[in-house]
C-alpha positions as CSV (number, residue, x, y, z in Angstrom):
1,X,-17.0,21.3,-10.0
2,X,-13.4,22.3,-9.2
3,X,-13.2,24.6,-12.3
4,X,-16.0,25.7,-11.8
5,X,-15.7,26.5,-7.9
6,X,-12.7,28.2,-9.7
7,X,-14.4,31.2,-10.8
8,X,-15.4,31.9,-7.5
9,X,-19.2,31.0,-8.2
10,X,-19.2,29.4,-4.4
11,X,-23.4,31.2,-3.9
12,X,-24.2,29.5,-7.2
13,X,-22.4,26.1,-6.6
14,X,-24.0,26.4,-2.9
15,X,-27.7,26.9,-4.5
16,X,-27.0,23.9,-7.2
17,X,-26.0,21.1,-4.5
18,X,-28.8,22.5,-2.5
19,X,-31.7,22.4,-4.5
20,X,-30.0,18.4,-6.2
21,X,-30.0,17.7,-2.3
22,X,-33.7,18.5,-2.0
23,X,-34.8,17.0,-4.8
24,X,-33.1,13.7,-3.8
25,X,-34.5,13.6,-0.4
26,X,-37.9,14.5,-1.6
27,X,-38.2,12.0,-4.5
28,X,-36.9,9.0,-1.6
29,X,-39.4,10.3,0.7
30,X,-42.2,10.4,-1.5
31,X,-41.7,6.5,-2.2
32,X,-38.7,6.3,-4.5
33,X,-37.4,3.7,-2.5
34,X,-40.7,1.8,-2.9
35,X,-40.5,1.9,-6.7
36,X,-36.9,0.2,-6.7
37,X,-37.4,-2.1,-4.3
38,X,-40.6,-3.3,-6.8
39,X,-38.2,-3.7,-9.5
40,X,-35.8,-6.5,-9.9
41,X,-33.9,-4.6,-12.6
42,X,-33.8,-1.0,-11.1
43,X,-32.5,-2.9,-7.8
44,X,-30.1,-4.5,-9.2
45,X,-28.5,-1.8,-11.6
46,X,-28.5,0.6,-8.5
47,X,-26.6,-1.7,-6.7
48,X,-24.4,-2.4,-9.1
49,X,-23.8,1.1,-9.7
50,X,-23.8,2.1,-6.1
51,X,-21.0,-0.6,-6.1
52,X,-19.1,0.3,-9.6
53,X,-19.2,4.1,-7.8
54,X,-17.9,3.5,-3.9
55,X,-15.3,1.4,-5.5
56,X,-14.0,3.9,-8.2
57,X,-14.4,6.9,-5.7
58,X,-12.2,4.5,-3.0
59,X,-9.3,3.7,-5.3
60,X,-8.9,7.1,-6.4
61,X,-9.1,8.8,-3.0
62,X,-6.7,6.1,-1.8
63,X,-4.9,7.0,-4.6
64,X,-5.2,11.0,-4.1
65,X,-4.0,10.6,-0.7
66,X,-0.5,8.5,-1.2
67,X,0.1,11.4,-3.7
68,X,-0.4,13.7,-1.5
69,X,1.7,11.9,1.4
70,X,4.5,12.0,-1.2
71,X,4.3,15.9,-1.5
72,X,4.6,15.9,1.3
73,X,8.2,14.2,2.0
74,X,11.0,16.5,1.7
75,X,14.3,14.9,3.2
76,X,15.9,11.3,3.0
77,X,14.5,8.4,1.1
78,X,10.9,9.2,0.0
79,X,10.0,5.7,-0.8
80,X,11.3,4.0,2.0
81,X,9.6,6.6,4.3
82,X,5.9,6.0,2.1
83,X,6.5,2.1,2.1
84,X,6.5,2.6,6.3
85,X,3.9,4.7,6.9
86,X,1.8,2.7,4.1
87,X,2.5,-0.7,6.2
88,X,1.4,1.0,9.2
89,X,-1.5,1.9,7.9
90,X,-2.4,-1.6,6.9
């Protein structure tokens, strides 16, 4: 969606995420939920890939944001300075 946010189609990307939002809301209100919960294997496979996705978007916003904490250090010893603020963090 970046590239595409790009172009400056921001009405059109606005519309898209609007109308996907509906439709998702809708479908779970109108017994979705009721239909997976009936079904061992679509329970299963959504959890697994509710799992499989949280996990991947996790590591790799962890991983966005100690890049972007490294953009950000200018002056003295970078690593040293990231190790710190890393460790405090955890």
């Amino acid at each position: 969606m970046k590239k595409w946010n790009i172009k400056n189609n921001v009405f059109t990307t606005a519309i898209t995420c609007t109308l996907i939002d509906i439709t998702l809301i809708s479908a779970g209100t109108l017994g979705l939920g009721n239909i997976i919960n009936g079904s061992k294997v679509l329970l299963l496979s959504s959890t697994i890939f509710g799992i499989l996705f949280l996990s991947y978007y996790g590591i790799f916003s962890i991983l966005k944001a100690i890049k972007g904490i490294e953009s950000l250090l200018v002056h003295g010893d970078s690593k040293a300075i990231l190790r710190k603020k890393l460790l405090l963090l955890f």
